[in-house]
C-alpha positions in Angstrom: 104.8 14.2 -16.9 108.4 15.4 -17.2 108.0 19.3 -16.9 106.0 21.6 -14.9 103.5 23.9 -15.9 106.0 27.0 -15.9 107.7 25.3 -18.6 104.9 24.3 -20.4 103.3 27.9 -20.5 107.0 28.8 -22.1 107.2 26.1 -25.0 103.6 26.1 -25.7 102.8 27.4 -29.3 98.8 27.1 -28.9 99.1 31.6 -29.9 99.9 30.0 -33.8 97.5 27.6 -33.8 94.4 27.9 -36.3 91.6 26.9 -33.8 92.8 29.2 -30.8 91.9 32.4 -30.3 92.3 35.0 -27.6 89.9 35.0 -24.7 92.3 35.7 -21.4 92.7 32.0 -20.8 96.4 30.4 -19.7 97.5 28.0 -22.1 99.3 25.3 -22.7 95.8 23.2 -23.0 97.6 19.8 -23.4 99.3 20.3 -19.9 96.4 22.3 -18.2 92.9 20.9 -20.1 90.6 22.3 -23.0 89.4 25.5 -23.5 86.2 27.2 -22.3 86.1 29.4 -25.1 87.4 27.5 -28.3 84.7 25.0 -29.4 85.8 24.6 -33.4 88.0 22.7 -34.2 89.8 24.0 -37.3 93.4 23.3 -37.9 95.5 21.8 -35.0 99.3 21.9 -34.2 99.7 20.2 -31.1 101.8 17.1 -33.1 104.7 19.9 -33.8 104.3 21.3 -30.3 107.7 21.5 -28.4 105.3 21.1 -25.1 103.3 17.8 -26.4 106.6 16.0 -27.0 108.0 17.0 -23.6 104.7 15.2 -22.0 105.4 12.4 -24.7 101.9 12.3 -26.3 100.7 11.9 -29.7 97.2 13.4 -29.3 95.6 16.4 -30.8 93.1 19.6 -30.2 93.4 19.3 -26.6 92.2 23.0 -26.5 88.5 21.0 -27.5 89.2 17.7 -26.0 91.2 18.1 -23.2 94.5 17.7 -21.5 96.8 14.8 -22.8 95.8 13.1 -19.2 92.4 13.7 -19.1 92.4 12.2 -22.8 94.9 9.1 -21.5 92.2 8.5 -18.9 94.0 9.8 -15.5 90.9 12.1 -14.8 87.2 12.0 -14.8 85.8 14.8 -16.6 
């Protein structure tokens, strides 16, 4: 991956996203793995996401799914 989770926290934009919702949890879910709290999937905006093109990914609601490695296959779940 070509940035650091620091970065990703700052670029992430999962606050304006339809399906997320506040429940004290860091984000950036594409970088750091899906939610405990968020299990509907409702609207997604991870393809405009400054922090998904950064990790070069095309995938979407990793806040349900998981992280754009876990979902590439890098890690067991």
């Amino acid at each position: 991956m070509a940035i650091d989770v620091s970065k990703a926290k700052k670029l992430c934009i999962c606050k304006n996203c339809p399906s997320y919702f506040e429940c004290g949890e860091k984000l950036a879910y594409c970088f750091l793995g899906k939610s405990k709290c968020i299990k509907q999937e409702v609207g997604c905006i991870c393809p405009g996401c400054p922090v998904e093109k950064e990790i070069n990914s095309t995938k979407e609601y990793y806040c349900t799914r998981g992280s754009n490695k876990e979902l590439s296959g890098g890690v067991k779940k």
